[in-house]
Wavefront OBJ file of the C-alpha trace (Angstrom):
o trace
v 0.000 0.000 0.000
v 1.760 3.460 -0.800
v 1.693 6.345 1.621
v -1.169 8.000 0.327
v -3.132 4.974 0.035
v -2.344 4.494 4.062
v -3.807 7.564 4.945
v -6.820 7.569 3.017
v -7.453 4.123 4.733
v -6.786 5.587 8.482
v -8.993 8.706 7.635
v -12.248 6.137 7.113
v -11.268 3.502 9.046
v -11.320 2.906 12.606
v -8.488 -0.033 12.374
v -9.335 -1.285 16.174
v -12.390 -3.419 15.166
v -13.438 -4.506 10.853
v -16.998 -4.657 9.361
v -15.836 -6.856 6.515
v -18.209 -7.409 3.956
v -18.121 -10.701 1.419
v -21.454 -10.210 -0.563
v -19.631 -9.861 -4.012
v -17.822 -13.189 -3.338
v -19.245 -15.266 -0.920
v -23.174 -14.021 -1.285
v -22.868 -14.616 -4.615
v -22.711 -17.998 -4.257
v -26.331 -18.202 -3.328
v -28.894 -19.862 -5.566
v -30.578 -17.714 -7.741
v -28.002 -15.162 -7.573
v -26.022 -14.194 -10.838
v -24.708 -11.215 -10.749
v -22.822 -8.947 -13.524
v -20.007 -6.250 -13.254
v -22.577 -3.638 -13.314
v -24.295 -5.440 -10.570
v -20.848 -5.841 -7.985
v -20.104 -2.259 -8.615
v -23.917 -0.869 -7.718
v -23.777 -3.290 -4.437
v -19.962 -2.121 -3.793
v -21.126 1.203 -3.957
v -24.339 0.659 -1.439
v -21.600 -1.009 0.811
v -19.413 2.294 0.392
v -22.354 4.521 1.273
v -23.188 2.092 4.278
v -19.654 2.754 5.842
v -18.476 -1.165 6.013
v -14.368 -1.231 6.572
v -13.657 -3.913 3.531
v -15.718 -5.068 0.436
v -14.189 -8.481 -0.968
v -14.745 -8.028 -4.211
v -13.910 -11.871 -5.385
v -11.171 -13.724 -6.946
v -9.242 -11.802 -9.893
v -7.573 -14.653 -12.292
v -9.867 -17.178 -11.502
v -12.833 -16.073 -13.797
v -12.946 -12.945 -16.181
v -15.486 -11.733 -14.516
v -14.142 -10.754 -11.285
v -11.059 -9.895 -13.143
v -12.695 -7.640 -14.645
v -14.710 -5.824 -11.247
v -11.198 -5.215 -9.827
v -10.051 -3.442 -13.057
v -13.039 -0.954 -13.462
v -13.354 -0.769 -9.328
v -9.922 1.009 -9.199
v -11.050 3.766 -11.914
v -15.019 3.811 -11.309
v -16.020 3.717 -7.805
v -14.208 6.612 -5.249
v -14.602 4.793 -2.048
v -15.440 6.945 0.753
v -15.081 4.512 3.656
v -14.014 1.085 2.337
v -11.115 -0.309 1.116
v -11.175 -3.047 -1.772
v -10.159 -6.660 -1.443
v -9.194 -9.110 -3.485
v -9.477 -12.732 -2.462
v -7.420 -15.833 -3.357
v -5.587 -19.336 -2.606
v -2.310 -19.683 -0.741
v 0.454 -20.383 -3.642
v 0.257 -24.102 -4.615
v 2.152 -27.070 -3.203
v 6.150 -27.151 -4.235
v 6.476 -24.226 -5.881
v 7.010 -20.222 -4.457
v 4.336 -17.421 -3.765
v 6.778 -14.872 -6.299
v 5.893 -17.190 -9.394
v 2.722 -18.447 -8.793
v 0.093 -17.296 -11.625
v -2.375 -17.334 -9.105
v -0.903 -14.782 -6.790
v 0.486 -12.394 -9.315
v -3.214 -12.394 -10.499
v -4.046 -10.830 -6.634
v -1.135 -8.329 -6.833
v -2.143 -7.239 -10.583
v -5.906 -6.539 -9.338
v -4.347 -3.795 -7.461
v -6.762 -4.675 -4.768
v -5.016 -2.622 -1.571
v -5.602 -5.781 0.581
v -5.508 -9.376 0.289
v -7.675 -12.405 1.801
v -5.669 -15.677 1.649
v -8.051 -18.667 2.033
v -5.831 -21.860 3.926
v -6.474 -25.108 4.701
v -6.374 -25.134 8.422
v -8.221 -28.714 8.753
v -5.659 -31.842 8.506
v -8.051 -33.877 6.786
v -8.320 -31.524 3.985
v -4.670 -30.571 3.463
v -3.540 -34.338 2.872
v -7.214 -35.423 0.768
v -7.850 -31.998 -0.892
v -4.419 -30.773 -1.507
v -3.133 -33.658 -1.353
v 0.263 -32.236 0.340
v 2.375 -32.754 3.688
v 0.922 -30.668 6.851
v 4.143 -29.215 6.915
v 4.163 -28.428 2.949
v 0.946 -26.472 3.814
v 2.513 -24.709 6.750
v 5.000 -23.243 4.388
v 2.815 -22.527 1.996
v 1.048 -19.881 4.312
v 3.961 -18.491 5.407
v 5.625 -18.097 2.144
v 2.304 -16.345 0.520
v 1.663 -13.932 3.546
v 5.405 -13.129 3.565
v 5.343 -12.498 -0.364
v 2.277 -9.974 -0.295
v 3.811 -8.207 2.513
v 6.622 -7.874 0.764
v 4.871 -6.328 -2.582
v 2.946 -3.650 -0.010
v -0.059 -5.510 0.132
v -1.840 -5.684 3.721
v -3.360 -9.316 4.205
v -5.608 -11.227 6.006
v -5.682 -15.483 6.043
v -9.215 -17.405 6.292
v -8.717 -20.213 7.476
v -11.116 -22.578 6.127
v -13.230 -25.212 8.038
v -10.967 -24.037 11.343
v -13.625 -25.235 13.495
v -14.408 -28.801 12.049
v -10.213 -28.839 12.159
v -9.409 -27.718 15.482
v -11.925 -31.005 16.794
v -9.870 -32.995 14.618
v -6.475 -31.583 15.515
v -6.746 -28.822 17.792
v -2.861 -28.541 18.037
v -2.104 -27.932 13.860
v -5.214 -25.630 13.146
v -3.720 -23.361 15.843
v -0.359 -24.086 14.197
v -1.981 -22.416 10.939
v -3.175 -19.826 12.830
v 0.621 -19.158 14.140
v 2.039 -19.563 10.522
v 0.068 -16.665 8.895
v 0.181 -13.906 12.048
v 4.111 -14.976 12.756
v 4.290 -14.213 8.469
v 2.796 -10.481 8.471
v -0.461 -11.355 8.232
v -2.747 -9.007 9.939
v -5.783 -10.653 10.636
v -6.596 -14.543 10.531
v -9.812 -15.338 10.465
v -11.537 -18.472 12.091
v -14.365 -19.950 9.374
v -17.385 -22.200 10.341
v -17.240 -23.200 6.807
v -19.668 -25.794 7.249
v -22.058 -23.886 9.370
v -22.489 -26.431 12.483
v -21.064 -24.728 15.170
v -23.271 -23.722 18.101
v -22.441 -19.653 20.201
v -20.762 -21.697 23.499
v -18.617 -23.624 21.577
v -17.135 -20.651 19.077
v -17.233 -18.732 21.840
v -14.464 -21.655 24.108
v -12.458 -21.917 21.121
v -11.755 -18.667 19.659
v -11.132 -17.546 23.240
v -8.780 -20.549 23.459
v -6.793 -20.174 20.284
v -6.415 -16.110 20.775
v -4.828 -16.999 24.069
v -2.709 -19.509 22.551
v -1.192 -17.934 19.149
v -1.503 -14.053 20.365
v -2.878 -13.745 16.850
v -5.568 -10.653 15.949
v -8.947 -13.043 15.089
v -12.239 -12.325 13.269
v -14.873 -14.728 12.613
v -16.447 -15.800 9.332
v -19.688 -17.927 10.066
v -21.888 -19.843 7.835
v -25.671 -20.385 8.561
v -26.475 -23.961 8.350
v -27.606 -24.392 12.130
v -29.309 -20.974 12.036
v -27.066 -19.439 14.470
v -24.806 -17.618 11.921
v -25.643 -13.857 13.800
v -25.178 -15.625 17.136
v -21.801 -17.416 16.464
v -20.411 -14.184 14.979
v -21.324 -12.330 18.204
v -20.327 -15.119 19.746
v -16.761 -14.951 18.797
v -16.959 -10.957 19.174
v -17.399 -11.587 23.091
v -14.570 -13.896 23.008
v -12.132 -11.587 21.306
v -12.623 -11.699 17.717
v -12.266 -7.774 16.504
v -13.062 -8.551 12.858
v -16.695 -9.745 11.330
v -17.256 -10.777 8.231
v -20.948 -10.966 6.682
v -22.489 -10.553 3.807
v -25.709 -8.280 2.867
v -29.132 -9.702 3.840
v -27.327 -12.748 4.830
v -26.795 -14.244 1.285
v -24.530 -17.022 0.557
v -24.044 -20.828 -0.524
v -26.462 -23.341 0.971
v -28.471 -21.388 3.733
v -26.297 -18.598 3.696
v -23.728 -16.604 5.642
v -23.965 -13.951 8.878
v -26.669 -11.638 7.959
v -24.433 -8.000 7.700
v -27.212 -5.959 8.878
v -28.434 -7.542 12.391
v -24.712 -7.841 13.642
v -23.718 -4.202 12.406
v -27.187 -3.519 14.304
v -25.933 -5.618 17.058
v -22.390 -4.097 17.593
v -23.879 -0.198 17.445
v -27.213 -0.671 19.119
v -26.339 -3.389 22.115
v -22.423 -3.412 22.441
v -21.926 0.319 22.062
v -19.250 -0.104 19.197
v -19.015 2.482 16.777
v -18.302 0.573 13.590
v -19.769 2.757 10.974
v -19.678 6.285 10.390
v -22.010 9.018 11.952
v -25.828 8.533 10.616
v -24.970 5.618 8.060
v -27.144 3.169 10.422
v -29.957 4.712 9.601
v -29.724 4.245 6.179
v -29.871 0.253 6.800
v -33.467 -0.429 6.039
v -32.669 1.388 2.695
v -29.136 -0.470 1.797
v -30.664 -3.669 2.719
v -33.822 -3.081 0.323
v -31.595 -2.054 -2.548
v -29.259 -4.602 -2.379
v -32.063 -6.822 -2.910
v -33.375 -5.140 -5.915
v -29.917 -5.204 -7.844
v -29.968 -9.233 -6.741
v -33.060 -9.684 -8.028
v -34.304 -11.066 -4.903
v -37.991 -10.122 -2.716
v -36.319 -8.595 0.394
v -37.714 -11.068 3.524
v -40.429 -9.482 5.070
v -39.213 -10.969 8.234
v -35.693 -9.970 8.041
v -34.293 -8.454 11.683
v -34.092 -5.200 11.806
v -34.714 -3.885 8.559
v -37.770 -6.594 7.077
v -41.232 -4.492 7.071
v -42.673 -6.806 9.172
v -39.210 -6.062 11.968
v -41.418 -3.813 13.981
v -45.753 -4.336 12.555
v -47.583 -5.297 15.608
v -51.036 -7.356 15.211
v -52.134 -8.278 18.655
v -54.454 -5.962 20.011
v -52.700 -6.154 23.456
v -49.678 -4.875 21.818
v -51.322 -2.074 20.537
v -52.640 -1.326 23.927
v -49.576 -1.221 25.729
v -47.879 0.571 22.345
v -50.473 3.473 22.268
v -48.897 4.088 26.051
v -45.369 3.371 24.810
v -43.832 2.012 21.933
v -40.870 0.663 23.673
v -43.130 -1.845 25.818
v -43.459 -4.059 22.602
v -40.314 -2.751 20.512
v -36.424 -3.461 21.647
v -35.559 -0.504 19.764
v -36.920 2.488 17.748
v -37.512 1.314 14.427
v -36.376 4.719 12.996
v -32.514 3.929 14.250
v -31.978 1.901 11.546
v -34.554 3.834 9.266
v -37.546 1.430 9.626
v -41.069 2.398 10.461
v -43.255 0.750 13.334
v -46.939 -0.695 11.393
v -49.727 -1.259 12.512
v -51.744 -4.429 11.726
v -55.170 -4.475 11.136
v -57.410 -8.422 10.994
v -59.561 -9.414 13.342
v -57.012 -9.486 16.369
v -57.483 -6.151 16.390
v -58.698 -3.644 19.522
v -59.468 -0.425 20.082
v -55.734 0.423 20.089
v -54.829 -0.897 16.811
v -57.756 0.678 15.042
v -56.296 4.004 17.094
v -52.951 3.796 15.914
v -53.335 2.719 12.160
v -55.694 5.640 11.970
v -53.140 7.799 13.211
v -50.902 5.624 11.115
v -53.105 6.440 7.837
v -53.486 10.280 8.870
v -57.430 9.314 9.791
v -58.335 11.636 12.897
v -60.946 9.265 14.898
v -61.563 12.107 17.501
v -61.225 10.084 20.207
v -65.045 8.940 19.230
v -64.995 5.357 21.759
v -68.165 4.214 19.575
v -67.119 4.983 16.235
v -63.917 2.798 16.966
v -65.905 -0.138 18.234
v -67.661 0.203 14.966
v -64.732 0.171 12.908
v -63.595 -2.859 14.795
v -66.309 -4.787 14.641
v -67.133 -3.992 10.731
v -63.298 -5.206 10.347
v -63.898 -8.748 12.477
v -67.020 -9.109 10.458
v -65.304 -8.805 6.556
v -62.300 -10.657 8.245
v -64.602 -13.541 8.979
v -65.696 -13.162 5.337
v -62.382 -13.679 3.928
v -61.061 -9.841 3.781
v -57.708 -9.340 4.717
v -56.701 -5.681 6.174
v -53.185 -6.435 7.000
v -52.006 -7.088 3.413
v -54.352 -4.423 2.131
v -54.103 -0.718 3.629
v -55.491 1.019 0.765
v -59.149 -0.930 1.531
v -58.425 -0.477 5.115
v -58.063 3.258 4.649
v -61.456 3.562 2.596
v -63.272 1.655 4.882
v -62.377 3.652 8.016
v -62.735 7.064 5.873
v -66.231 5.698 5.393
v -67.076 4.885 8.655
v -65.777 8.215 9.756
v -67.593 10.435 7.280
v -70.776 8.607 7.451
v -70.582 6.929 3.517
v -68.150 5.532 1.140
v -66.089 7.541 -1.236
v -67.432 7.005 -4.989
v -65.744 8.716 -7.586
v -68.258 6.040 -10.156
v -71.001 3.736 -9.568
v -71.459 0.809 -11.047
v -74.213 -0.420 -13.218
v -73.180 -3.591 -14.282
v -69.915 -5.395 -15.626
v -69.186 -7.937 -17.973
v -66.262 -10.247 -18.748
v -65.708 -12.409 -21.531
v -63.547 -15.202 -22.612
v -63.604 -16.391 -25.823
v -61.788 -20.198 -26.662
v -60.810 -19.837 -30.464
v -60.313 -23.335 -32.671
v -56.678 -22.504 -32.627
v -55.700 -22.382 -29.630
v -55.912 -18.908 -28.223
v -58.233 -16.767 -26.397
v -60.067 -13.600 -26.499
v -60.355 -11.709 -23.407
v -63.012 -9.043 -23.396
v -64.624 -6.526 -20.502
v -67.637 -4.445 -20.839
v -68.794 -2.110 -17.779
v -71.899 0.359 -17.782
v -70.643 3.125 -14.926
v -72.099 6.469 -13.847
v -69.635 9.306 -13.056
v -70.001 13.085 -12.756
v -73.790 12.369 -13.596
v -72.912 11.089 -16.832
v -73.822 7.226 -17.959
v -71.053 5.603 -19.771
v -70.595 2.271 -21.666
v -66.721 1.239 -22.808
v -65.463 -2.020 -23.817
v -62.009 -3.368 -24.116
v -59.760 -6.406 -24.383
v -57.205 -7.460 -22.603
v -54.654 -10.368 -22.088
v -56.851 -11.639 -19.415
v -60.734 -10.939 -18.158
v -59.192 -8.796 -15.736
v -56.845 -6.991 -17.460
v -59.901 -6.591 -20.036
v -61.765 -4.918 -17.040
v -58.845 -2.188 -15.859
v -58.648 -1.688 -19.351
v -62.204 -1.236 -19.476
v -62.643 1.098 -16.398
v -59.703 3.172 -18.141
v -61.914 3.715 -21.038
v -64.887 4.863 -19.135
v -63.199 7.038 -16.635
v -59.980 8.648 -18.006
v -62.673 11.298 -19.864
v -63.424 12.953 -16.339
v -60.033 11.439 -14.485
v -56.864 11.666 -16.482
v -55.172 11.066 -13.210
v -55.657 7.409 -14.092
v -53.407 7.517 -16.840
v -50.744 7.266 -14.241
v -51.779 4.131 -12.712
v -50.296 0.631 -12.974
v -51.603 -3.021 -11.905
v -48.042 -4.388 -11.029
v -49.020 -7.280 -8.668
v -52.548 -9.840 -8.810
v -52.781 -12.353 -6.024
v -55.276 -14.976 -5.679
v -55.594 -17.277 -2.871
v -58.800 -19.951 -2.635
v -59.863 -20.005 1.172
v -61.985 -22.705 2.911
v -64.902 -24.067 1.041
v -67.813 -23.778 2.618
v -70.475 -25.334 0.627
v -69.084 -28.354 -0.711
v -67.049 -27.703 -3.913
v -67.641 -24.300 -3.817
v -65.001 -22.283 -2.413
v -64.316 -18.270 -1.524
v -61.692 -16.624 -3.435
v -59.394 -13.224 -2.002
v -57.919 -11.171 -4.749
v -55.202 -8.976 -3.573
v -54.280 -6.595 -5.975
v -51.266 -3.960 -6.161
v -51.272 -0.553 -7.813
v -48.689 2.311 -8.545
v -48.809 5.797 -9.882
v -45.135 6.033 -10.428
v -44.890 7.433 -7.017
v -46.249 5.620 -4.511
v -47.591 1.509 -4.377
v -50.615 0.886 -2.907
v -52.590 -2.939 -1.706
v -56.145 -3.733 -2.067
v -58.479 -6.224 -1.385
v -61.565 -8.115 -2.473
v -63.352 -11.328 -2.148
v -66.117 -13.576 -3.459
v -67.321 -16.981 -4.480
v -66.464 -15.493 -8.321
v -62.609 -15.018 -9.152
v -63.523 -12.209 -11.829
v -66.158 -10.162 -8.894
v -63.589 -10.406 -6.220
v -61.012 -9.142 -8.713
v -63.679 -6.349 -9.310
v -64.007 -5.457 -6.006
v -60.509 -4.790 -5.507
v -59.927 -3.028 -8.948
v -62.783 -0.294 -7.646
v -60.798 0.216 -4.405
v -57.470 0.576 -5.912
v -59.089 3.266 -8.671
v -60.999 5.044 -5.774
v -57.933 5.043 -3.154
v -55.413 6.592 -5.895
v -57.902 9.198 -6.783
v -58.203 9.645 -3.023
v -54.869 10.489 -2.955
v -54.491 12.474 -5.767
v -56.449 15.305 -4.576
v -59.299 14.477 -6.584
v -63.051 15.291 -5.280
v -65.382 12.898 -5.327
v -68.176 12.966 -7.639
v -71.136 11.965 -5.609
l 1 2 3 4 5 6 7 8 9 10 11 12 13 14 15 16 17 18 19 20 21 22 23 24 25 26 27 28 29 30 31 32 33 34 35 36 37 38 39 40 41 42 43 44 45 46 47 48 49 50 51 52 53 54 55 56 57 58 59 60 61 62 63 64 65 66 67 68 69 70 71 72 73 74 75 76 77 78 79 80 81 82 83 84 85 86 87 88 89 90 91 92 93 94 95 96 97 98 99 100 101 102 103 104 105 106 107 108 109 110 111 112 113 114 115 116 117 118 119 120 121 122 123 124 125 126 127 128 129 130 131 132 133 134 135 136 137 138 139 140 141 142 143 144 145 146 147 148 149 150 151 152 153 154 155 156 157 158 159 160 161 162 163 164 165 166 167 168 169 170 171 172 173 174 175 176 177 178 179 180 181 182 183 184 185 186 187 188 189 190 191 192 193 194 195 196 197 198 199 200 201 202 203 204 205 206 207 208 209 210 211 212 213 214 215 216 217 218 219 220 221 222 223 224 225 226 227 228 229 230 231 232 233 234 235 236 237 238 239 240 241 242 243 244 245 246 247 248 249 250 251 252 253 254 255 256 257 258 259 260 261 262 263 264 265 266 267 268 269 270 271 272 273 274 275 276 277 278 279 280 281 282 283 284 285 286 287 288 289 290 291 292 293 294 295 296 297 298 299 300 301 302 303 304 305 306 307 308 309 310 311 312 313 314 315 316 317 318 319 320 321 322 323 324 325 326 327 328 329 330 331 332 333 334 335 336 337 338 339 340 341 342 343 344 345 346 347 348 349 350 351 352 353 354 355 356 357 358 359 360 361 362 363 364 365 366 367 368 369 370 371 372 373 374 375 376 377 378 379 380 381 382 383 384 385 386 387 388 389 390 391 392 393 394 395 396 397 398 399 400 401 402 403 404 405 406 407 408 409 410 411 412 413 414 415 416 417 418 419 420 421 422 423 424 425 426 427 428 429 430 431 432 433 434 435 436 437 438 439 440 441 442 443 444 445 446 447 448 449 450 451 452 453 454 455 456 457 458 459 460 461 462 463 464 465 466 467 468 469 470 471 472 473 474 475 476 477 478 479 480 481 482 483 484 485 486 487 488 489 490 491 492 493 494 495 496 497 498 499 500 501 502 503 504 505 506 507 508 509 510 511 512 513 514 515 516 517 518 519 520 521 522 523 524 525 526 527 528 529 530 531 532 533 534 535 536 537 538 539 540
C-alpha cells in the first residue's frame, strides 16, 4: 500500500475493530443469484455509502469476470469509507508465492488488501491438496510473507478451522501461528460448514487467541441458524473482525446476515463501527441490495424486514399506544424502519387508534365509532377480507365509517367479462362495464390479455374522460388465494391486488365466491384510493 493509500485508509477507518463485507464473493454464491459487473459495482457502492471497513470483491484470475470488477473498481467507484479486497488461494504445493500465476493475479488486481483462504483442517490438506501438513505450513507463510513484501496488507481465512481444530486442535492453531508470525494481519476463524453452536465458538476462539496471540475475526456460515449468534459469539470472546455478507446471502443457507450484527455491535455493544448517521440508512441499503440481486427482500428480516417492527395483537397495541418501547427493543427509525400497525380481526381499540393515526385518519377520540370500525373489520375478516395485506381498503373503509358513507368517484351499473376459446388455440379476453360518473352514464369495452386486465382496461376507457389522473396508474401485482370451502365444492376466493402511480404503491383487497367479482371489487378500491390520494373530489 503506498503512503497515500495508508492515509486515506486511516482517515475512514477505525483499524481497532473490521466490518468486513463478502457479498460480491461469498453471497454470490447463493442460488438464484447471478450477478454482472454492473451489478458488484452498484452493491460495492451501497456497501461504500453504508460505511463497512472492507468489500471483498472476489477472486481476480480465476474467472474474467471478477477480473474484470477489480479493473473498473480502481477507476469507477471513489470509495469513501471502504477499502477493496481481493481474495485468493495460498500459492500451490512445491512451488514459491513470487511465481505463482495465481498470486500475481491478486497483486495485478491492485486490490489494496488481500484475503488468503488456507487449509487449516488436517483432513483436507492431505485429501484436498493432497500435500504434507508441513508443505501447507510453508505454503502460508511463504504467501503472507510475499504480499507483505509487494505492499499488500493481508488477512488469512482459514477454512473449516472449526471442524479442524476437533480434529487436531494442536495444527489448526499451528496455521493460525504460521500466517500472524508471516505479516499477516488478521486470521480469520471460518465455520465453513455452518455447524457450530455460540458456546462452543465462543471456548475456542477464546482458546486459540490466548494460545497464538494472533488478531482473530470470525467468518460464520448459517447452516444451524445461528450464523448472527456465532459471529457475536466470537466478538465476546475476542474476535475484533466480522465478516458478513448483505441480507445474509450465501451458498447453501447462507452466511452472517451484515445488517443484524452491524445492528448488534452499534445498538447493544456500544461499538461504533460505521460512520455518523450511516445506520440509519440500513433499512434502505438492505432493500436495494435486494433489488440489484433480483431477490424479494424477507419481510421478516431483523431489523430492517417491514414486518421487523408491525404489531397485530391488540394487546400490543394497547400497551404501544402508552409506549412504543413496551413491545419494541428498539426504535424502528434507528436503523430507518417504520413501526406498522396491523389491522385483521385481532385487532382492539388500540390498533384501530394507531393505524388511523398511522393512515393520517383523525378518529376524535369517538370510543363508539372505533368499536364500529372494529367490529365492521372482524365481520369482513370472517368473510375472507384481509386488512393487514391491504391498507389502501383499510383506509377507505375507516374514511367511510368516519364520514358517514363511502367515497365514490363512479357507480357501477353492471360489468361484464368475456372469454372467448378460439379453434386454434388462443383466447379472447373481453370486458364491458356500464358506470355512472359526474352524472354522466357511460358504456366502454375493451380487451385485454386476461378478463381482468380486459376490465382495468375497461374502467380506463370509461373514466380517463373525467379522471386523467388514471393515466398514471399501474396493476403491477394480482394475487389470488382460494380459502376454505364452505359449501361443498364451492369455495371463496381473495384477490389482492397492487397498484402504482409512479410514485407511490398501494394494496387492495376483495373477495367472493367469483374469481372475476372479487377481482372487481378490488380493482374499484385501488381506482378510488389513488384518486383519493391524488387530490381528486369525489363525484357523488
Amino acid at each position: 500500500m503506498t503512503t497515500t493509500e495508508a492515509t486515506a485508509a486511516s482517515a475512514v477507518l477505525d483499524d481497532g475493530f473490521h466490518v468486513f463485507d463478502t457479498t460480491l464473493r461469498d453471497g454470490a454464491q447463493r442460488e438464484g443469484i447471478n450477478l454482472t459487473v454492473a451489478d458488484k459495482l452498484t452493491i460495492a457502492r451501497h456497501l461504500d455509502d453504508f460505511g463497512v471497513g472492507f468489500i471483498e470483491g472476489g477472486w481476480p484470475g480465476a474467472n474474467p469476470r471478477d477480473t474484470e470488477f477489480f479493473a473498473r473498481a480502481r477507476g469507477e467507484i471513489d470509495f469513501k469509507h471502504a477499502q477493496l479486497v481481493a481474495f485468493g488461494a495460498t500459492r500451490r504445493a512445491g512451488g514459491s508465492a513470487a511465481e505463482d500465476p495465481q498470486v500475481r493475479a491478486l497483486l495485478e488486481s491492485g486490490a489494496p488488501v488481500i484475503t488468503l483462504v488456507a487449509k487449516s483442517h488436517d483432513r483436507h490438506v492431505e485429501l484436498a491438496l493432497r500435500t504434507t501438513l508441513d508443505e501447507n505450513l510453508a505454503m502460508v507463510r511463504d504467501t503472507v510473507s510475499y504480499l507483505r513484501e509487494q505492499g499488500r496488507r493481508v488477512f488469512v481465512d482459514c477454512e473449516h478451522f472449526f471442524d479442524g481444530y476437533r480434529a487436531n486442535a494442536a495444527y489448526a492453531k499451528a496455521v493460525v501461528s504460521a500466517a500472524h508470525e508471516a505479516g499477516a494481519d488478521v486470521v480469520i476463524l471460518c465455520d465453513t460448514n455452518g455447524g457450530m453452536l455460540p458456546a462452543q465458538v465462543s471456548a475456542v476462539v477464546a482458546t486459540v487467541l490466548a494460545d497464538t496471540g494472533a488478531r482473530l475475526g470470525i467468518h460464520a456460515q448459517d447452516d444451524t441458524g445461528c450464523a448472527v449468534a456465532n459471529t457475536l459469539a466470537a466478538v465476546d470472546a475476542g474476535a475484533t473482525h466480522v465478516q458478513c455478507t448483505a441480507n445474509g446471502y450465501g451458498e447453501r443457507v447462507g452466511n452472517a446476515n451484515l445488517f443484524p450484527v452491524v445492528a448488534a455491535l452499534e445498538i447493544k455493544y456500544g461499538r461504533t463501527v460505521l460512520p455518523e448517521g450511516a445506520l440509519a440508512e440500513m433499512t434502505r441499503i438492505s432493500h436495494a441490495i435486494a433489488e440489484v440481486v433480483n431477490l424479494t427482500p424477507s419481510t421478516h428480516q431483523p431489523y430492517v424486514g417491514v414486518s421487523a417492527f408491525a404489531h397485530k395483537a391488540g394487546l400490543h397495541a394497547s400497551a404501544i399506544k402508552v409506549d412504543p418501547d413496551l413491545y419494541q427493543h428498539i426504535d424502528p427509525e434507528r436503523v430507518g424502519n417504520t413501526m406498522r400497525m396491523l389491522v385483521s380481526d385481532m385487532a382492539g381499540r388500540a390498533s384501530i387508534e394507531l393505524k388511523g393515526k398511522e393512515l393520517g385518519v383523525d378518529l376524535g377520540g369517538d370510543r363508539a365509532l372505533v368499536s364500529r370500525v372494529v367490529e365492521r373489520v372482524k365481520e369482513r375478516e370472517l368473510a375472507g377480507y384481509t386488512f393487514e395485506a391491504a391498507d389502501a381498503s383499510f383506509e377507505l373503509l375507516l374514511r367511510a365509517e368516519v364520514e358517514g358513507r363511502a367515497r365514490k368517484y363512479f357507480r357501477t351499473e353492471s360489468w361484464r367479462a368475456i372469454v372467448e376459446d378460439r379453434p386454434d388455440g388462443t383466447h379472447a379476453n373481453e370486458a364491458t362495464v356500464k358506470l355512472w360518473a359526474k352524472g354522466e352514464r357511460i358504456v366502454a369495452t375493451a380487451e385485454g390479455n386476461g378478463p381482468v386486465n380486459a376490465l382495468d382496461r375497461a374502467l380506463r376507457v370509461a373514466l380517463e374522460r373525467f379522471y386523467p389522473q388514471l393515466a398514471k396508474f399501474e396493476l403491477i401485482d394480482y394475487k389470488v388465494r382460494i380459502l376454505e370451502g364452505k359449501h361443498g365444492t364451492d369455495s371463496t376466493t381473495r384477490v389482492l391486488i397492487s397498484t402504482t402511480d409512479g410514485h407511490r404503491e398501494w394494496s387492495t383487497v376483495g373477495v367472493g365466491t367469483n374469481v372475476i367479482a372479487a377481482s372487481w371489487q378490488a380493482l374499484e378500491d385501488a381506482f378510488t384510493y389513488g384518486l383519493l390520494h391524488a387530490g381528486v373530489e369525489p363525484a357523488e
